[in-house]
C-alpha positions as CSV (number, residue, x, y, z in Angstrom):
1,X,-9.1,-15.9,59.0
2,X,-8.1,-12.3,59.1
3,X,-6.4,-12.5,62.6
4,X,-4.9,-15.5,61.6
5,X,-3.1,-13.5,58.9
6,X,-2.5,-10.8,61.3
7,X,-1.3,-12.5,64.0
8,X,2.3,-12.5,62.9
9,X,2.5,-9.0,62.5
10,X,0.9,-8.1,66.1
11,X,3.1,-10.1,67.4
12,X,5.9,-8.2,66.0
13,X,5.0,-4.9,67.2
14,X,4.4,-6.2,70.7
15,X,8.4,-7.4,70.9
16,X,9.3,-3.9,69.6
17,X,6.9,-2.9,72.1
18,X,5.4,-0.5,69.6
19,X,1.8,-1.6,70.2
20,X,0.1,-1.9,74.3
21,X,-1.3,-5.0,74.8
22,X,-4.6,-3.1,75.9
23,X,-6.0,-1.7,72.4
24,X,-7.0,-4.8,70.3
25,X,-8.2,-2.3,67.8
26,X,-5.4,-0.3,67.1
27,X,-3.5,-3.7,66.9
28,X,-5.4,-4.7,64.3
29,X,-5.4,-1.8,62.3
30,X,-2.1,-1.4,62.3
31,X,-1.4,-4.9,61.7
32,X,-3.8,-4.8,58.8
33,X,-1.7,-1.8,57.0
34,X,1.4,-3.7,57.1
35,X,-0.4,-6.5,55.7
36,X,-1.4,-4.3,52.9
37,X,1.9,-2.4,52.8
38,X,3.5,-6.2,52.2
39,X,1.5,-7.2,49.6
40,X,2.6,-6.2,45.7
41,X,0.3,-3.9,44.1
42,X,-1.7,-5.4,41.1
43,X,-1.4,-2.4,38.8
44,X,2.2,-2.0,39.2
45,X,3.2,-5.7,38.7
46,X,1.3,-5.9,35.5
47,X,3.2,-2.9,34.2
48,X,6.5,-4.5,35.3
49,X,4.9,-7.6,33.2
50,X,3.9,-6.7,29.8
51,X,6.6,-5.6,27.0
52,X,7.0,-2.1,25.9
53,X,5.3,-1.3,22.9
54,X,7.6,-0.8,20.4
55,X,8.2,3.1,18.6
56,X,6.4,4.1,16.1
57,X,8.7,6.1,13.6
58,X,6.6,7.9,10.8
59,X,8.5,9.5,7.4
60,X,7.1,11.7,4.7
61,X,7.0,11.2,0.8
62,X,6.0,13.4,-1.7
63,X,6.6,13.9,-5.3
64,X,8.3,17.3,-6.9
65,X,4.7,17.8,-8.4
66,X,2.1,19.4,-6.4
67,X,-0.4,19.3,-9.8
68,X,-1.0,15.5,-10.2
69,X,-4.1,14.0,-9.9
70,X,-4.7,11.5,-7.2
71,X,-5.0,8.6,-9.8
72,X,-1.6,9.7,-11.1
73,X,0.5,6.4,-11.1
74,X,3.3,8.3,-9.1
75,X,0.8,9.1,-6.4
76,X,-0.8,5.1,-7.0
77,X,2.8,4.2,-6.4
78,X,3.4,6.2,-2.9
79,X,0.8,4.9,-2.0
80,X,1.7,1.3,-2.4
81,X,5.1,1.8,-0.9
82,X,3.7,3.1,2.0
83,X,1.6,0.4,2.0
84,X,4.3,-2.0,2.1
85,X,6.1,-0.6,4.6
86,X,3.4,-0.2,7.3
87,X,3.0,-4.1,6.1
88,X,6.6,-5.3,6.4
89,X,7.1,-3.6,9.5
90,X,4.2,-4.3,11.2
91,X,2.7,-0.6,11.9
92,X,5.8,0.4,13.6
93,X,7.2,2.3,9.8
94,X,4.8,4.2,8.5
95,X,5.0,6.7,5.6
96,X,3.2,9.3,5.0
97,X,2.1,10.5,1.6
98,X,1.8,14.0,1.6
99,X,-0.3,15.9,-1.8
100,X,1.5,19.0,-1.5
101,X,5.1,19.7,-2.9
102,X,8.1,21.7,-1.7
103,X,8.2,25.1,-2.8
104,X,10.6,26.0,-5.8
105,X,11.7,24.6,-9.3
106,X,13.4,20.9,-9.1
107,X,16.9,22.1,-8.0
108,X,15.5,24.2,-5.4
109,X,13.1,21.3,-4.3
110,X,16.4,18.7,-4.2
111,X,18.3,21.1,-2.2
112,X,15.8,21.2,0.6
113,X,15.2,17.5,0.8
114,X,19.2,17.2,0.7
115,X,20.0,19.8,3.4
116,X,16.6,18.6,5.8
117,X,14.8,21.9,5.5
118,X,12.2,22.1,7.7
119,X,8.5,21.3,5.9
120,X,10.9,19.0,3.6
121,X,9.8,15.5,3.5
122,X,12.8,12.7,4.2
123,X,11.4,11.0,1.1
124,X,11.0,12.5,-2.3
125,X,10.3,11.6,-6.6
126,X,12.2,13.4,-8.8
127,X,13.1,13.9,-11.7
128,X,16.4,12.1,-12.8
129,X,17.7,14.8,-14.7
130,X,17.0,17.0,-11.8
131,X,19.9,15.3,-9.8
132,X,22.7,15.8,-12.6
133,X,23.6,19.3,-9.9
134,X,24.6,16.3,-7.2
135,X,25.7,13.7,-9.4
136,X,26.2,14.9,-13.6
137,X,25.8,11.1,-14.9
138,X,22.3,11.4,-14.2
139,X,21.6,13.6,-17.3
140,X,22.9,10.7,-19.5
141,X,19.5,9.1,-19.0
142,X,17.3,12.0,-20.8
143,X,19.9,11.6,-24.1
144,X,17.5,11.1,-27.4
145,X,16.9,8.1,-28.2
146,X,19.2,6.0,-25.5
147,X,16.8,3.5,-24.6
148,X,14.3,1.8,-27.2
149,X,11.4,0.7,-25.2
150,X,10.3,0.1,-21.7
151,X,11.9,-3.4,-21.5
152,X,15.4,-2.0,-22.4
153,X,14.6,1.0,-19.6
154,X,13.7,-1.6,-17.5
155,X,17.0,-4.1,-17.9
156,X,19.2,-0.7,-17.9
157,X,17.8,0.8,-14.8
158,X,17.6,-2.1,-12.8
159,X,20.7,-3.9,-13.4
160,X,24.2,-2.7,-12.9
161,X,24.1,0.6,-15.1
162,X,21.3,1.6,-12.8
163,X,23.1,0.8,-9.6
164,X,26.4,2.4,-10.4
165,X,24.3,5.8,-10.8
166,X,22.5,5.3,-7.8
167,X,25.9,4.7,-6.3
168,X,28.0,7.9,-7.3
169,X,24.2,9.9,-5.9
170,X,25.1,8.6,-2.4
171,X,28.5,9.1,-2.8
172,X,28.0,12.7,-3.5
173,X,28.6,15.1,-0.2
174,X,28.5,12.0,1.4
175,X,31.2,14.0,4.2
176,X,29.1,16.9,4.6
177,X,26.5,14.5,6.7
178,X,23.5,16.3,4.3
179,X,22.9,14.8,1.0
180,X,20.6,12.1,-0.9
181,X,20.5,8.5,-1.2
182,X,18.6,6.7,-4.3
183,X,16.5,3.6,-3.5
184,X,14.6,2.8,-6.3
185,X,14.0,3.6,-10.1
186,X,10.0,4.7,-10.8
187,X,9.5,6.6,-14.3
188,X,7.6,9.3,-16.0
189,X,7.5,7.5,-19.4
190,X,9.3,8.4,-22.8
191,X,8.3,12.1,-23.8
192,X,6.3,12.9,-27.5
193,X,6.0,16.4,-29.7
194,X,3.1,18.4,-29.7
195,X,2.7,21.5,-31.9
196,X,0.6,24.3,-32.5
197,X,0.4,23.0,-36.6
198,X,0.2,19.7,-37.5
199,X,1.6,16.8,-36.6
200,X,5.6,16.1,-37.5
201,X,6.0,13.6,-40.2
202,X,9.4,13.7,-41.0
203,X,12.6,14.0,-39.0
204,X,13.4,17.6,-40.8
205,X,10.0,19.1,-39.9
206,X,11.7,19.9,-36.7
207,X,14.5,22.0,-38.2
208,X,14.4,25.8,-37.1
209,X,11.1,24.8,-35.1
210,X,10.9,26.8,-31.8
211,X,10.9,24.4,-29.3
212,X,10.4,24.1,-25.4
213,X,12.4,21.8,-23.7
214,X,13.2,21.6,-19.5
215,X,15.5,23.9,-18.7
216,X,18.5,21.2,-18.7
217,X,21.5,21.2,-20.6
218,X,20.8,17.7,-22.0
219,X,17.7,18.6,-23.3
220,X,18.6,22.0,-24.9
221,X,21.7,20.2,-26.2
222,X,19.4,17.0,-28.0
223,X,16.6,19.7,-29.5
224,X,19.8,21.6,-31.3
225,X,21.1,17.9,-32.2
226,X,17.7,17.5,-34.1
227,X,17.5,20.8,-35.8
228,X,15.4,22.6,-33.4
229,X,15.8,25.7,-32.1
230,X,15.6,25.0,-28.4
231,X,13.5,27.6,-25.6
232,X,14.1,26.0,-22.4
233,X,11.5,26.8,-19.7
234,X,9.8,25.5,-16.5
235,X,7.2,23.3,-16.8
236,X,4.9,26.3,-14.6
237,X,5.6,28.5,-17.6
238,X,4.8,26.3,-20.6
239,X,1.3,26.8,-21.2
240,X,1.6,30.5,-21.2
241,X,4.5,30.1,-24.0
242,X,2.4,27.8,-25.7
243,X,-0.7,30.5,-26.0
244,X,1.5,33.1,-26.3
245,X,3.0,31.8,-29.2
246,X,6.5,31.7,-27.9
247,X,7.2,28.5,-28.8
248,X,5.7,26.6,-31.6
249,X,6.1,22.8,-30.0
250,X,7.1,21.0,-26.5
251,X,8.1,17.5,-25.7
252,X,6.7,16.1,-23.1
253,X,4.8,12.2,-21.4
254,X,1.6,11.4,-22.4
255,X,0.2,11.9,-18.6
256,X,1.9,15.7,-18.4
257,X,0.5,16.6,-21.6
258,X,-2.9,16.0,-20.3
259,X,-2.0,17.1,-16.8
260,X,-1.0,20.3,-18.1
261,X,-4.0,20.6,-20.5
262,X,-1.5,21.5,-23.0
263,X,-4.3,20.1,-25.4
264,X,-6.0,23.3,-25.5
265,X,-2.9,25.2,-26.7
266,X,-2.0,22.7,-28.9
267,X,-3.4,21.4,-32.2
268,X,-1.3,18.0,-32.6
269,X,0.8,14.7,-31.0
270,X,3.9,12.8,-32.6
271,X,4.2,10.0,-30.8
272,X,8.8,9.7,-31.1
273,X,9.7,7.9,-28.2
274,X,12.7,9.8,-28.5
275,X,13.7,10.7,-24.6
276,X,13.0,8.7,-21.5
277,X,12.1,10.1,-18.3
278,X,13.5,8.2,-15.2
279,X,12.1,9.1,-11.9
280,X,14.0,8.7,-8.5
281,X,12.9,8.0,-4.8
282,X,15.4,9.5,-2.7
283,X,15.9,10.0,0.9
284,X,17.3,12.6,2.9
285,X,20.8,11.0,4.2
286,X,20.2,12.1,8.1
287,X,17.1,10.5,8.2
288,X,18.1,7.6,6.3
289,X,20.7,7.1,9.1
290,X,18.5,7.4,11.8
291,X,17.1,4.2,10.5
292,X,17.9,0.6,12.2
293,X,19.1,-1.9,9.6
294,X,16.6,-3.3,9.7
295,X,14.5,-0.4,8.7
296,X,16.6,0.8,5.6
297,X,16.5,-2.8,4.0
298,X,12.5,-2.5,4.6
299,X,12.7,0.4,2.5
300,X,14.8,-0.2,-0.1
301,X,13.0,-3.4,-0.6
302,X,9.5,-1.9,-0.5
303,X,10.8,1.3,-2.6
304,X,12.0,-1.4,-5.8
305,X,8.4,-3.3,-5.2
306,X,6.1,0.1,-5.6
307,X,8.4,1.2,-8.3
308,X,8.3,-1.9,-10.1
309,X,4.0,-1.5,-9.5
310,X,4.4,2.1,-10.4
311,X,6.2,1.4,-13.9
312,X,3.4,-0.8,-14.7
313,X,0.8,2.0,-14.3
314,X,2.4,4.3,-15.8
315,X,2.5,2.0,-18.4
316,X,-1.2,1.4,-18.6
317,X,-1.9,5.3,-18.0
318,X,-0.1,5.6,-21.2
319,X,-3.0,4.1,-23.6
320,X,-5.9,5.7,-21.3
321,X,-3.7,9.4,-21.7
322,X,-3.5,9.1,-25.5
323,X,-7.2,8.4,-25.8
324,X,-8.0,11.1,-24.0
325,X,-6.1,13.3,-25.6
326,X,-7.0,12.3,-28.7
327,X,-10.8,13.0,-27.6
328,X,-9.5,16.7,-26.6
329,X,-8.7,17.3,-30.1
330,X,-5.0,16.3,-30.5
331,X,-4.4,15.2,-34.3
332,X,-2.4,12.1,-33.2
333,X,0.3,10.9,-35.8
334,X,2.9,7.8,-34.9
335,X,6.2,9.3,-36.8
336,X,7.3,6.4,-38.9
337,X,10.4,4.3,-38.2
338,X,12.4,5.2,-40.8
339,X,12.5,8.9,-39.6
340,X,12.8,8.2,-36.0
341,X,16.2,6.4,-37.8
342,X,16.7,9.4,-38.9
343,X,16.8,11.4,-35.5
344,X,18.8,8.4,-33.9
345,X,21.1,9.0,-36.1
346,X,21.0,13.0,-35.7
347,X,21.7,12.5,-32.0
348,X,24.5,9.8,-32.0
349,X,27.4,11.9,-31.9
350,X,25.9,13.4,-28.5
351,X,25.3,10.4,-27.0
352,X,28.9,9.3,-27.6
353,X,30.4,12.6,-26.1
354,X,28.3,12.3,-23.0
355,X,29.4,9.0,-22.1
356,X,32.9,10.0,-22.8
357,X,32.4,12.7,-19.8
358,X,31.4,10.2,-17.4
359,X,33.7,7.3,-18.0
360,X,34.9,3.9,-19.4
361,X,32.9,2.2,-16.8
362,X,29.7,3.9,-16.9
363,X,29.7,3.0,-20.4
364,X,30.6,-0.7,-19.8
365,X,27.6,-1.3,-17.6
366,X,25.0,0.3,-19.8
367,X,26.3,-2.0,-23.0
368,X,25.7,-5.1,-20.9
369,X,22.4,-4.7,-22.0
370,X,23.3,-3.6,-25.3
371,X,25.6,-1.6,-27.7
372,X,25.0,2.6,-27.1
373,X,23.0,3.2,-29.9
């Protein structure tokens, strides 16, 4: 069957007169080799074949907080967003959640995220008040006593108050080809007193009371609106103030009180609900445009789903932080609500002029769910 196959060939080379008719075995070497050098090669035709595999593209999250426990619901809620993004996109997104945090108080650790600094991940939680330097409505959020309870957070931030601040974020430096974009709404929680005395039972107990607050103008402004007398500081310092003496009280969420062990410099908790603390997934606007379409509505969907998870257990974590503080020692009072009334009241005028700096329509949006108490 062989020199049936090769016959054609032999033939060939005799006509070209290539191959004498004497040497059978050259002939049929040499026919066989062109047989072979005819045929397509297995290997190479399957490679032709099968479909590329498609890129893998891998992004990095963290949060501004390098401190939090692994069951923290911010890190429970990277991790579900990562989860649903390696899900929705079939392995070819993947995120990864990184436990470490960039170097630097929050401005510092916004600016490297906006500019792409090298060891800066594309995707970060802040702090919303932290992003009043790129975009000053932000700071509206941490006003005393805006919001009344998570269900009100949750209709403000994610309906069109919520969206028009996200907005004027990516419409900050947006020319410059650096900046951030938000995609999603997580939160810290609404932030209680503790103080080295104990607990606050009326609204006036706070008058001339030396006070740490985040070194924010919205926050130093709201202690002064209560009476206070304000020491703004970073959170990295506040335990020495506390033991030091330096300052008397703090405001803070349940899960950073215990985070922060402030329970062992201070003696009680007064639960005031006075301040909520919004948290932010943004992305690094480069990277975000190295995305397909198709990738950035993968995200933006999957950043709303984890942060809608996220709120939940933060939520949860709430109840489980309060016990456990309360077993640290923490005299736990609930201030009554006819003195949180009182501090509404005390802090209405500053409400009013910080909407009045950001607009008519700004102000609009957030009464749709409301009148600005």
């Amino acid at each position: 069957m062989l020199v049936t196959l090769l016959a054609p060939f032999a033939m060939a080379a005799r006509r070209a007169g290539s191959l004498p008719a004497a040497r059978p075995a050259c002939l049929l070497a040499c026919s066989f080799a062109c047989l072979l050098a005819s045929l397509p090669t297995p290997g190479f035709a399957a490679a032709q074949d099968a479909p590329a595999l498609p890129a893998v593209r891998e992004l990095d999250i963290a949060d501004y907080r390098a401190y939090l426990a692994d069951d923290h619901p911010a890190r429970q809620g990277m991790r579900r967003f990562a989860q649903l993004v390696e899900q929705g996109s079939a392995g070819t997104l993947r995120l990864r959640v990184r436990g470490d945090a960039v170097p630097g108080a929050p401005a510092r650790q916004i600016a490297a995220v906006a500019a792409g600094e090298a060891n800066a991940p594309a995707l970060m939680l802040v702090a919303a008040s932290g992003l009043a330097g790129l975009a000053p409505a932000f700071s509206l959020l941490d006003l005393p006593y805006l919001l009344r309870d998570a269900a009100h957070a949750d209709a403000v931030l994610d309906g069109p108050f919520g969206d028009a601040l996200l907005a004027r974020l990516a419409q900050a430096d947006a020319g410059q080809g650096a900046g951030l974009l938000g995609l999603a709404w997580w939160e810290n929680g609404f932030r209680h007193f503790t103080g080295s005395g104990g607990p606050l039972r009326a609204a006036d107990a706070l008058r001339g009371l030396t006070l740490r607050v985040p070194d924010e103008p919205v926050f130093v402004a709201g202690a002064r609106a209560m009476g206070a007398d304000p020491l703004p500081l970073p959170f990295g310092a506040l335990y020495e103030a506390l033991r030091r003496g330096r300052a008397e009280a703090q405001d803070n969420f349940l899960s950073q009180i215990l985070a922060g062990r402030l329970y062992e410099v201070q003696k009680s908790l007064t639960l005031t609900d006075h301040s909520y603390g919004a948290l932010v997934l943004v992305a690094n606007r480069a990277a975000w445009r190295a995305l397909a379409p198709h990738q950035q509505a993968l995200l933006r969907a999957a950043a709303r789903e984890a942060g809608r998870d996220q709120r939940a257990a933060a939520r949860a974590q709430d109840g489980q932080a309060l016990a456990a503080l309360a077993r640290h020692g923490l005299a736990v009072h609930t201030l009554a609500a006819s003195e949180r009334e009182r501090l509404r009241q005390l802090t209405a005028p500053l409400r009013d002029i910080h909407f009045s700096r950001h607009g008519d329509d700004l102000r609009r949006r957030f009464e749709e769910q409301g009148a600005l108490p």
